[in-house]
Each structure stands twice: as structure tokens, then as C-alpha cells.
C-alpha positions in Angstrom: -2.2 -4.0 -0.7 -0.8 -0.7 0.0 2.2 -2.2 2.1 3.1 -5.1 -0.1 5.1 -2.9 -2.7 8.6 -2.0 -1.0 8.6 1.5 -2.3 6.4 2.6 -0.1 7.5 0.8 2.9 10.9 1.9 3.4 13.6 4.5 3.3 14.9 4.0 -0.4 15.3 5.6 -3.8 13.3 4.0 -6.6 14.4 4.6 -10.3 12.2 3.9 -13.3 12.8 4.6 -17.1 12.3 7.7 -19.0 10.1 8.4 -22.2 10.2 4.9 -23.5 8.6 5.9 -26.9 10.5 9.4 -27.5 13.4 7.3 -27.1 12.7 4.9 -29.6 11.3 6.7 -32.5 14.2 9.8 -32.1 16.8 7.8 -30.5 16.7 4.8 -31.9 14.6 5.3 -35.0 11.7 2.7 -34.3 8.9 3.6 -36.1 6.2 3.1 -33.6 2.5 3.3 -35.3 0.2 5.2 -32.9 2.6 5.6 -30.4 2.3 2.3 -29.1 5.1 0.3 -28.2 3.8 -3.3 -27.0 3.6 -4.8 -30.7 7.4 -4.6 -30.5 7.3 -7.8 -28.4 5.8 -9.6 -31.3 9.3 -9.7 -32.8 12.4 -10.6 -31.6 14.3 -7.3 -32.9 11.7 -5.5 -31.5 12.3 -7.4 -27.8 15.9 -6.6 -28.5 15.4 -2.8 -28.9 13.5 -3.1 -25.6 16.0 -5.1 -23.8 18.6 -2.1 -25.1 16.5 0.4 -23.8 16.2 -0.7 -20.5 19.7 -2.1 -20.3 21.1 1.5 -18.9 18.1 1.9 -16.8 18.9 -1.0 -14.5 22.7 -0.7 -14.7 21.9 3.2 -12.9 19.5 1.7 -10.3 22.3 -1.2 -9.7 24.7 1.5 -9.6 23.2 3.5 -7.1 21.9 0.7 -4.8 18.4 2.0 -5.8 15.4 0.0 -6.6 13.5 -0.1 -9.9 10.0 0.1 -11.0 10.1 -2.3 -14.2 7.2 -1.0 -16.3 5.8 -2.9 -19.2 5.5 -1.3 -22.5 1.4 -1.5 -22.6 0.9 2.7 -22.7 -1.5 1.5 -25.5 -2.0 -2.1 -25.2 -6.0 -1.3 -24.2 -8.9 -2.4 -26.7 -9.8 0.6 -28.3 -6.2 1.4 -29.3 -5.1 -2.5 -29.6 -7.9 -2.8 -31.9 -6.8 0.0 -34.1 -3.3 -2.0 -34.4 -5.3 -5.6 -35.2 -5.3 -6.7 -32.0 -8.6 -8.5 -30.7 -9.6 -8.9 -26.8 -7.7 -12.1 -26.9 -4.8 -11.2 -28.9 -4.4 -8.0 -26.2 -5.0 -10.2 -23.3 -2.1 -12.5 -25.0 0.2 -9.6 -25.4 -0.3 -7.8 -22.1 0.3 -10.9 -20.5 3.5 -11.1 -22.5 4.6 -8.0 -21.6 4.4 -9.1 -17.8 6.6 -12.1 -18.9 8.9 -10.0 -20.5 9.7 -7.4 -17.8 10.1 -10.4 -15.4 12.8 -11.8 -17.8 14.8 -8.7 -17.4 14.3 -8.6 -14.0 15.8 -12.6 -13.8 18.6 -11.2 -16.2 19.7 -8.5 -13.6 21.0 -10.9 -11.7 21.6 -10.4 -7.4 20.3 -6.6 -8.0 21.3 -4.6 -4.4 17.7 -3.9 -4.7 14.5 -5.2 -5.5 13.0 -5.1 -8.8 8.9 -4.2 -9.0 7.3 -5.7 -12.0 4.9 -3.1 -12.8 1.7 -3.7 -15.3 1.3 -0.4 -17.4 -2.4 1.1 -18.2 -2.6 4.4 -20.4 -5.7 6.5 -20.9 -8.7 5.2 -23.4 -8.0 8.7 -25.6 -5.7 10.9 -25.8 -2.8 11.7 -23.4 -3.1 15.1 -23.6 -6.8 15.6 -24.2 -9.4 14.3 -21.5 -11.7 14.1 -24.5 -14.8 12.0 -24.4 -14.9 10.8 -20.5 -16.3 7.8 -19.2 -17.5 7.3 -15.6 -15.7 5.2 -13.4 -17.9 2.2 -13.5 -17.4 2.3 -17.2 -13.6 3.0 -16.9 -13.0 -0.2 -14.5 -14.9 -2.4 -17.3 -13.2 -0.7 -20.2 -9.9 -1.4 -18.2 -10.4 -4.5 -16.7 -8.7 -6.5 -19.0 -5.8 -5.3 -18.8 -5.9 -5.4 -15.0 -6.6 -9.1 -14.9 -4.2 -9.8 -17.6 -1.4 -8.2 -15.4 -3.0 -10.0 -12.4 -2.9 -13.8 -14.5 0.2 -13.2 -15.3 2.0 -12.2 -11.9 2.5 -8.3 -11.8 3.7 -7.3 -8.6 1.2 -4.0 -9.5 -0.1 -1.8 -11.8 0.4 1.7 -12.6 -2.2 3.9 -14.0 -0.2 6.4 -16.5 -0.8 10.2 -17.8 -4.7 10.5 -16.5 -6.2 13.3 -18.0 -9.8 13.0 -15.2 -10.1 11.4 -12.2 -13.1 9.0 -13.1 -11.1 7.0 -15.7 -8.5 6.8 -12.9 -10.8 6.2 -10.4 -12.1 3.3 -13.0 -8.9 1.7 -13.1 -8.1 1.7 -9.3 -11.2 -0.3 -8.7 -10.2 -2.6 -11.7 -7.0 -3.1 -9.5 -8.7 -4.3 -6.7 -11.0 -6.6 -8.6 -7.7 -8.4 -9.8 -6.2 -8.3 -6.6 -3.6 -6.0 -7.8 -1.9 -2.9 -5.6 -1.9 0.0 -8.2 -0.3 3.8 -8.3 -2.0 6.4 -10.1 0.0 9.1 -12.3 -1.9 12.4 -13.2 -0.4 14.7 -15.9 -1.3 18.3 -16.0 -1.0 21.2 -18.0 1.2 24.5 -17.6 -1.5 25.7 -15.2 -0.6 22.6 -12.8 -4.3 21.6 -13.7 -5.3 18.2 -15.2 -6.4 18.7 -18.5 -10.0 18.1 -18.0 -9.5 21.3 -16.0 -9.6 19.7 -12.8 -7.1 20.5 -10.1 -4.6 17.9 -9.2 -5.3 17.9 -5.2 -9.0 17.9 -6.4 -8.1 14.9 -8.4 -6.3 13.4 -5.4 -8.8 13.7 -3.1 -11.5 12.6 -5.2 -10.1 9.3 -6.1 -8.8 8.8 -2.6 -13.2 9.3 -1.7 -13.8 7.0 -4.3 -12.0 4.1 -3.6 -11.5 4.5 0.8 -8.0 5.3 -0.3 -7.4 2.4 -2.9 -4.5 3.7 -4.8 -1.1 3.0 -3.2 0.3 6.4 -4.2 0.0 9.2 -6.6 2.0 10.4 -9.5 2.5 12.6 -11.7 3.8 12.4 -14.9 4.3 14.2 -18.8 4.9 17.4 -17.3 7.8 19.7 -16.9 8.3 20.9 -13.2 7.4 24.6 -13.8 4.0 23.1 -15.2 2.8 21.9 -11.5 5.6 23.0 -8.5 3.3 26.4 -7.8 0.0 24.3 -7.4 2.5 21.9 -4.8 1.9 24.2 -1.4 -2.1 24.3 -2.3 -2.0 20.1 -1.6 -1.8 20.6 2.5 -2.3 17.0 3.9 -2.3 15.5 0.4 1.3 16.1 -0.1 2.1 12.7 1.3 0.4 10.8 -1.2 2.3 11.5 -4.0 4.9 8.6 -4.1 6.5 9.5 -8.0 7.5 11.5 -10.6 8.0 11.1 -13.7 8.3 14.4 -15.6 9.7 15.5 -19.1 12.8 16.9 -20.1 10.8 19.7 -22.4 8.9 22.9 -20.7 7.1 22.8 -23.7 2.9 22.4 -23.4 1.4 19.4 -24.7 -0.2 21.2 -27.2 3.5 22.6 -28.1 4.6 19.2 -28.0 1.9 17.6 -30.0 2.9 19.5 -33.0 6.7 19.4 -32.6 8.2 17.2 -35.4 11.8 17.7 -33.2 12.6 15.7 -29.7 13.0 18.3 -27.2 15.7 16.7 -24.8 15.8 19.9 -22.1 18.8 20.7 -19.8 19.2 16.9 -18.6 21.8 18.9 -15.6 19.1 21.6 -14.6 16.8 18.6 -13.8 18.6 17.9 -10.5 18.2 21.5 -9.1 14.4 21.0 -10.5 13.5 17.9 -9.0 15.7 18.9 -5.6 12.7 21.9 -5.9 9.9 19.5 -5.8 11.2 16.9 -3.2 11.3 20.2 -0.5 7.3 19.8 -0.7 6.6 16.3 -1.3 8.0 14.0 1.5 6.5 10.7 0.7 8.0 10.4 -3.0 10.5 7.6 -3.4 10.0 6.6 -7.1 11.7 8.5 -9.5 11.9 8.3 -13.6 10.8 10.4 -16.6 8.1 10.9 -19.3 8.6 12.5 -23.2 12.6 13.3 -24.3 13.7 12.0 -21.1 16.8 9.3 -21.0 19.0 7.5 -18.8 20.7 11.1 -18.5 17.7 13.1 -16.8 16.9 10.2 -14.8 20.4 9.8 -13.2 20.3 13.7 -12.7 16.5 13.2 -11.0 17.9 10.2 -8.5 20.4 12.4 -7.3 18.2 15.1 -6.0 16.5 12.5 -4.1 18.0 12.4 -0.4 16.4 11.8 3.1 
């Protein structure tokens, strides 16, 4: 499945979006219990503040003849989190198949785009972003994730991306969900200032590990909710790994997580210093042709991040 997705079988820029829920709590001033954004497509103002945020995100990939990784708004939309919101197994089936059918809407609504659009099924982690917490194995992570994965499968994802993994089981979990749904997934790892995952694992480690796991399941790597000074020293330590990391998505803040958890203030970064950042951590990864942004980013850091890329 690894050759059905076109970023990763050609020569072009892919854009995504930037930090979807910063942007809507400090930008827009959604109140977004738990951080979870999906119950906005319950609404129709809440589809409309999605269909705003995104708006500038596609005009930049039409712009720049780039392609774009649509990614639905289901960070949270898994049981343990839906059901703190009220949502049952069948109501977060419902909505994560919803989400699916929104994201292909816009895509339809762009138009002739110069480039293709990816409709792109979102899993977050079963805790905490930040924290690796209480950790499952992987068989327990592909059934805790599975219906998610099937939901995005019934409801015609062109893929699935695993989002801010804190360990490599749960990641490992949701690859395999993937490929029980028939499904081509990318999996992003987040790490701390140290460039390690926060489980304390390093990120090649992580790499290889789920690589091992699943004979090389995941389409590409990621990495994502991290600054680059957090992870561009632990870059040259990846040898042969390098290749498989396809994206980034990092924030605009060198804050930690910890630093972040507490702030009551978006940090937006230098949006223009992200170019000579990103044009940093192209030099040593090769393969990466996805490009967007995590917490405090906009359609400002992500424009400055596309234009570091260049082959």
C-alpha cells in the first residue's frame, strides 16, 4: 500500500495544515472541551469554522502547485476520549466516518486543484500527547484503535495517519489496525527537547522497531509537536533510517511540552525563522515530501516551511 499514496511516489511538495486546535481556541476563540475538535462537525457553525480554517490551507497548496494531505479533525475522536465527550462506540464510529465525508467535501469544493488532494483519516494517542503514560502493547493498541481504522476504511480514506506517538507499541498497534482495514498509514512520533520520544525511547529506536514489527508496514514516518532544535541533533544518529521519514509537522514554539502544557498564552514563534529551520532539517532527511505544522502554527509557518522544501 506503500506506493498507492502519491506523496511518496513522486517528486512533489505536499502541504498540510498547522495546529488545528491552537488555532481555533486562540485564533478563533472556539472553546474546544478536552482538546478535541471532531464534535465540531455536529453543528453547522462548527463545520463552518473548519471549512474557514482550512480555506487558506488549500488556497497555499493551489498556489504553489503543491499537493495536500487533508487530515480529518479526529486527534481525539478514539473511545476512551469520545466517551468522556458522550460519545458511544457507535456514535464515534458515526462521527469518524463523518469526518471522512467532510474532508472529502472540501476536497470536491477545491475544485481542478494542480494537485492531488489525500484524504487522510487522523488517529491520536489513547493518553496524553505529551505523556506516554499507562502503555498498552501493540496487540492491545490495534484493538483499542481499530475502530477508528475501519471507520476511516468504510468510509473511503485514501489513509490514515497515526499522530503525536509518545511509544512505539501504540504505534505499532495502530499500523497493524491499518492493515486489517486495508488502509496505507504514516506514523508521526513527537519527542521531547532531548530528540527522545517521551517514553524515553529514541526516535530511530522507535523507527526501527515499528519497521520490525510490522515487515515495514508504515508508509513513512513523521514527526510532529516538536520545535526543530528539539530533534535536528538526534537527525545524523538515524544512518539508513533517514529515508523513512516522509513529514514534518513541527510547532512554531521551542517551548517543552511540559512548558507548553502550563502556558495559558499561544506561543506563535518566528513564523520567518522557520524557513531557515526547516531548510536545516531537509539537508538530512531526503525522503520528506509532506510538509505542515503542529501547536501555534498557521497558514504563515506552513508557507514559510514549503518553501524550504526544494529538490
Amino acid at each position: 500500500m506503500r506506493d498507492s499514496l502519491p506523496q511518496t511516489t513522486g517528486d512533489r511538495l505536499f502541504l498540510t495544515d498547522g495546529g488545528l486546535e491552537t488555532t481555533l481556541v486562540f485564533h478563533h476563540g472556539i472553546d474546544l472541551p478536552l482538546f478535541a475538535a471532531f464534535p465540531l462537525l455536529d453543528s453547522e457553525e462548527g463545520r463552518e469554522a473548519l471549512r474557514d480554517y482550512f480555506a487558506p490551507y488549500l488556497a497555499l497548496a493551489a498556489e504553489r502547485g503543491a499537493g495536500f494531505v487533508l487530515d480529518t479533525p479526529t486527534w481525539r475522536a478514539s473511545r476512551d476520549w469520545g466517551a468522556e465527550l458522550g460519545y458511544d462506540p457507535a456514535g464515534l464510529a458515526r462521527i469518524n466516518r463523518d469526518a471522512v465525508a467532510f474532508a472529502q467535501e472540501l476536497r470536491a469544493s477545491a475544485g481542478d486543484a494542480p494537485a492531488p488532494i489525500v484524504v487522510d483519516g487522523v488517529i491520536g494517542p489513547r493518553g496524553d500527547g505529551y505523556v506516554a503514560g499507562d502503555l498498552m502493547t501493540a496487540d492491545a493498541a490495534a484493538a483499542y484503535h481499530a475502530l477508528q481504522a475501519e471507520a476511516f476504511a468504510t468510509a473511503g480514506a485514501d489513509m490514515l495517519t497515526a499522530v503525536t506517538m509518545t511509544y512505539a507499541e501504540e504505534a505499532i498497534g495502530i499500523a497493524r489496525a491499518a492493515a486489517t482495514a486495508g488502509l496505507a498509514c504514516a506514523i508521526s512520533f513527537t519527542v521531547e527537547t532531548d530528540g527522545r520520544l517521551p517514553s524515553g525511547q529514541e526516535l530511530g529506536a522507535a523507527i526501527a522497531a515499528a519497521d520490525a514489527a510490522t515487515d515495514g508496514g508504515p508508509a513513512y514516518y513523521m514527526v510532529n509537536c516538536a520545535h526543530p532544535s528539539h530533534f535536528e541533533h538526534v537527525l545524523g544518529g538515524l544512518g539508513g533510517l533517514a529515508p523513512r521519514i516522509g513529514g514534518l509537522r513541527v510547532n512554531a514554539s521551542s517551548k517543552s511540552h511540559a512548558e507548553l502544557d502550563e502556558a495559558t498564552e499561544l506561543d506563535e514563534g518566528d513564523p520567518a525563522a522557520l524557513r531557515g529551520e526547516h531548510a536545516a532539517l531537509l539537508a538530512q532527511l531526503p525522503a520528506v515530501t509532506v510538509l505542515g505544522g503542529c501547536c501555534g502554527t498557521d497558514a504563515r509557518h506552513v508557507a514559510e516551511a514549503g518553501a524550504a522544501w526544494a529538490r
